[in-house]
C-alpha positions in Angstrom: -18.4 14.6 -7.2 -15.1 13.6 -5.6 -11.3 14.1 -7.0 -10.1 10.5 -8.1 -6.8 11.4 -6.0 -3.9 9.3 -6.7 -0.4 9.4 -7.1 3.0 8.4 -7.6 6.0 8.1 -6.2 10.0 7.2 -6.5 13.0 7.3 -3.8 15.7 9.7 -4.4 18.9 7.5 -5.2 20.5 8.9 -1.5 17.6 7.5 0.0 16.9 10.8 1.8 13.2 11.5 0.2 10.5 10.3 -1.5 9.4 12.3 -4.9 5.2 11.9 -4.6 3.3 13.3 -8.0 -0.4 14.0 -7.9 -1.5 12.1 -11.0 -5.0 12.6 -10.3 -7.3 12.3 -13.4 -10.1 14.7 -12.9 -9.2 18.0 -11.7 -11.7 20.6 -13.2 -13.9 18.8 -14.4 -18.0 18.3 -14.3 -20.5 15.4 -14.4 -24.4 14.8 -15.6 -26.6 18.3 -14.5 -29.1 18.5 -12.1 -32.0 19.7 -13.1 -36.0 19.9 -12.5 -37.0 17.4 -9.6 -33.3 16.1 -8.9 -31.6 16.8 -5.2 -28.8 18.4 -4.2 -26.6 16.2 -2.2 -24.8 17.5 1.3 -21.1 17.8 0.7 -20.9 18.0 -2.9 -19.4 20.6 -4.8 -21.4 22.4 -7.5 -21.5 24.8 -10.0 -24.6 27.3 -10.6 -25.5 27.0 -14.6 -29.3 28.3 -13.7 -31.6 29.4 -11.2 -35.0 29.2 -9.9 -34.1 28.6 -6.5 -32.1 31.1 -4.6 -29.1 28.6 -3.5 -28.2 31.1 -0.5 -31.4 30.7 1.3 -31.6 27.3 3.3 -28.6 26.4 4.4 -27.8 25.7 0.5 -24.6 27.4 0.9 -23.8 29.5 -2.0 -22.8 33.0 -1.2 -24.6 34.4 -3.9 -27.3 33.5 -6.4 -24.7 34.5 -9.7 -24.3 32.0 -12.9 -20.6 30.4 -11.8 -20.8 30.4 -8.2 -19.3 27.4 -7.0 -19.8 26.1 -3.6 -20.2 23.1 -1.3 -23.6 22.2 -0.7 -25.2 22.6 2.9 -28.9 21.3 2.8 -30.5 19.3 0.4 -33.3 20.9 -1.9 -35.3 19.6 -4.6 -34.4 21.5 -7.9 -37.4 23.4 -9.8 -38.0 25.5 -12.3 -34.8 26.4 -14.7 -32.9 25.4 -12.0 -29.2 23.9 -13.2 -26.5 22.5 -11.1 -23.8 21.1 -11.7 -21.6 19.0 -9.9 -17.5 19.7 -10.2 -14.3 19.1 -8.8 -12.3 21.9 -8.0 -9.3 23.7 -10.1 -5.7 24.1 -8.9 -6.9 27.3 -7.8 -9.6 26.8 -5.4 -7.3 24.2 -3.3 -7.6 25.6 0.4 -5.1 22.8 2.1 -3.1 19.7 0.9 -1.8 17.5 3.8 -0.2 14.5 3.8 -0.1 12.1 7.0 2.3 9.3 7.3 2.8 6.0 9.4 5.5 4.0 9.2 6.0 0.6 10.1 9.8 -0.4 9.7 11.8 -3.8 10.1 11.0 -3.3 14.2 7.4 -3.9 13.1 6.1 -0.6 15.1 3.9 1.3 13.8 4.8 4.9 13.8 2.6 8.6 13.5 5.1 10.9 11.4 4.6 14.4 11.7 1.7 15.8 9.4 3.4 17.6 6.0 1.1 20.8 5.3 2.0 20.3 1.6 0.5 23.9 0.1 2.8 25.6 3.0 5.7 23.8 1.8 5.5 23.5 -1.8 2.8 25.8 -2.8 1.0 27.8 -4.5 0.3 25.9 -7.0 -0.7 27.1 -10.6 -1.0 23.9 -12.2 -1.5 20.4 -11.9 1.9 19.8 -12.9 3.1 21.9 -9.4 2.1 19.1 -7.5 5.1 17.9 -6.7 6.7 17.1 -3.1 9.8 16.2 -2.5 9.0 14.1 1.2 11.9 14.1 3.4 13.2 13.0 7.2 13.2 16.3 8.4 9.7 16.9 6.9 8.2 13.8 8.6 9.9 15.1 11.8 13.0 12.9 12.0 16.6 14.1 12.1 18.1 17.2 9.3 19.5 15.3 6.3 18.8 11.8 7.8 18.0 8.5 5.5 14.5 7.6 5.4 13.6 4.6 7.8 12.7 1.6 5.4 9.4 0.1 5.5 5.4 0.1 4.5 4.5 4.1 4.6 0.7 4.3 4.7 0.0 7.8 2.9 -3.0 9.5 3.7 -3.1 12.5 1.0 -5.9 15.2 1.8 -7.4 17.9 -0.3 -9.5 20.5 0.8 -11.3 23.4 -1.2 -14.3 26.0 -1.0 -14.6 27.4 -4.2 -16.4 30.8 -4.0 -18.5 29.8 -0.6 -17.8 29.0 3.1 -18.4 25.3 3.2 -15.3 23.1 2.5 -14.9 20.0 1.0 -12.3 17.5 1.9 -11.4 14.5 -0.9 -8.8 12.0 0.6 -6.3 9.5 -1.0 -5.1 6.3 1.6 -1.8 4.4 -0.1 0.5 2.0 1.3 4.4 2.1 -0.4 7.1 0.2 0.3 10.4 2.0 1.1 13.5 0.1 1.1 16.5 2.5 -0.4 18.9 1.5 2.6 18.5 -2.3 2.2 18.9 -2.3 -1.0 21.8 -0.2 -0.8 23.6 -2.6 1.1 22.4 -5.9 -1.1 23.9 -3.9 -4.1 27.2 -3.3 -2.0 27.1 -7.1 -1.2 26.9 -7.4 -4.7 29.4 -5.4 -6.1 31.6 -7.7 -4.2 31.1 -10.5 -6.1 33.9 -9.8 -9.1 36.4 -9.3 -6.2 35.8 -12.4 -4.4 35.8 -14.4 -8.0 39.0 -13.1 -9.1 40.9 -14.5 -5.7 43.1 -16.9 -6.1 43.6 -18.5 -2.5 40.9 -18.8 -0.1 38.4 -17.2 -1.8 35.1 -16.6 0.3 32.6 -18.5 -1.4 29.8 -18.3 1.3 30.0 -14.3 1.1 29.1 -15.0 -3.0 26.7 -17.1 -2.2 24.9 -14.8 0.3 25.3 -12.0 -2.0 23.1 -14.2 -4.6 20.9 -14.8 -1.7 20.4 -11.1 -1.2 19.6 -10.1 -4.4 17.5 -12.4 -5.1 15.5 -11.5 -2.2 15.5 -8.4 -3.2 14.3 -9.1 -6.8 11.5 -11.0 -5.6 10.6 -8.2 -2.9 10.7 -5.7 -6.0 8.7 -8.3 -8.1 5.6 -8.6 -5.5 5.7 -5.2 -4.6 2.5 -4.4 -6.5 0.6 -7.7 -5.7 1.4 -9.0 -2.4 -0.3 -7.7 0.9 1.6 -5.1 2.7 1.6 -8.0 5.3 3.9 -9.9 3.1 5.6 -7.3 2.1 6.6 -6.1 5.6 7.7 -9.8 6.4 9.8 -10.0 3.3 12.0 -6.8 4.2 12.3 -7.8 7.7 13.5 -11.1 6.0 16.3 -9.2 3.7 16.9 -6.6 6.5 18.2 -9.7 8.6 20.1 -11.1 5.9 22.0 -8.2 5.4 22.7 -7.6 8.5 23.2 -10.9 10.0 23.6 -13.4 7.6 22.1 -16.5 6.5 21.3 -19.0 8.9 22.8 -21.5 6.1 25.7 -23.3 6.1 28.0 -23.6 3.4 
C-alpha cells in the first residue's frame, strides 16, 4: 500500500522561496487484510494482526513474530492458518528520509539539476502531519545566499522513505511540475502600476508604454489562467513570451 503523496505550494511575495505543504491523504492508514491463501507482496508495508507463519523466517522480513510489528516485505509467502496481515502506510514517526529533487527549466529553456534538499535534516523531526512544511529556497537548491528564485517549470520529485520496526525500507515518490514566475510578474505589476501616472500627463503622454502594460498583464492573466491545464510545454513557451515582453518590448508598433 503506497502513500498518495501530494502537495501544495505558494511563492513567498519576495520571491525568494517556495512554501511546499504535504497534503497527502493517507498517512496511517490500512487497507483490506490478508488472510488464509492470499500473498504477500515484495515491497509492501505491513502490519502483523495474526500469526501462523513465523514472518522472520524466509526473507519475509519482520524482525520479530509480535502482534504490531510493522515491516517491509522481503519474499512473498502464501498466508495460512490464522495468519493476518495487513497492509499500511507509515505514521509521521516511522519516516526514515524525505528528499526533494529539483530541475529547473527557466526562460533560457535549459534544463537544470538543483541540489537535492534532505528535507527531515532541514525541517525535521516531525511530529505531525501538519510539520510538513518546507520553506524551499535559493540557497537550499544550491544557488546564491538570499538570491530570487530563477522563474520557470520546477519538476519536484518528493521522496519518502520508511522501515517501520524492520530493516527493509520502503520508498513512496511524488513527481510535480510548478510554474514559478514571482520576478516576471513583479515587473508586469511595476509596468502596471505605471499606468495612473502616464494617464494623468498632460503633454506627451506615453501611450505605447500603457499599452504594453495592458499587453503584459494580460499575458500574465492568461499564463495564471492555464496554469493548471496547459502542458508545461505551453506553459514554458508562454513565460518565455512575457519574459521577453518585459524585458524587451513588444514587437508592435503603435
Amino acid at each position: 500500500m503506497n502513500l498518495n503523496l501530494s502537495l501544495s505550494f505558494q511563492e513567498q511575495n519576495d520571491n525568494k522561496a517556495i512554501v511546499l505543504t504535504d497534503t497527502t491523504d493517507n498517512w496511517d492508514s490500512s487497507t483490506t487484510h490478508l488472510t488464509i491463501g492470499d500473498d504477500t507482496v515484495i515491497g509492501d508495508f505491513y502490519e502483523i494482526v495474526a500469526n501462523t507463519t513465523n514472518f522472520t523466517l524466509g526473507g519475509v522480513g519482520a524482525p520479530n513474530n509480535n502482534v504490531g510489528t510493522r515491516f517491509v516485505c522481503g519474499a512473498v509467502i502464501t498466508l495460512a492458518g490464522a495468519d493476518d496481515l495487513i497492509p499500511v502506510t507509515p505514521t509521521i514517526a516511522e519516516i526514515d528520509s524525505i528528499t526533494l529533487d529539483t530541475i529547473i527549466t527557466g526562460v533560457s529553456e535549459v534544463a537544470t539539476a538543483k541540489t537535492q534538499v534532505d528535507l527531515l535534516a532541514e525541517f525535521g523531526p516531525f511530529v505531525t502531519q501538519a510539520d510538513l512544511v518546507y520553506t524551499i529556497t535559493a540557497l537550499l537548491l544550491g544557488d546564491g545566499i538570499d538570491s530570487e528564485l530563477i522563474d520557470g517549470l520546477y519538476e519536484l520529485t518528493y521522496s519518502v522513505t520508511y522501515s517501520g520496526d524492520g530493516v527493509g525500507t520502503k520508498t513512496d515518490t511524488l513527481t510535480t511540475t510548478l510554474l514559478v514566475y514571482g520576478q516576471v510578474k513583479t515587473a508586469t505589476y511595476d509596468k502596471i502600476r505605471q499606468i495612473p501616472t502616464y494617464y494623468m500627463c498632460t503633454n506627451g503622454c506615453p501611450s505605447p508604454e500603457i499599452s504594453e502594460a495592458d499587453l503584459c498583464g494580460a499575458y500574465l492573466s492568461g499564463i495564471e489562467n492555464s496554469a493548471y491545464v496547459a502542458k508545461t510545454e505551453e506553459l514554458l513557451a508562454m513565460l518565455v513570451t512575457l519574459d521577453n515582453l518585459i524585458t524587451n518590448g513588444s514587437k508592435i508598433t503603435w
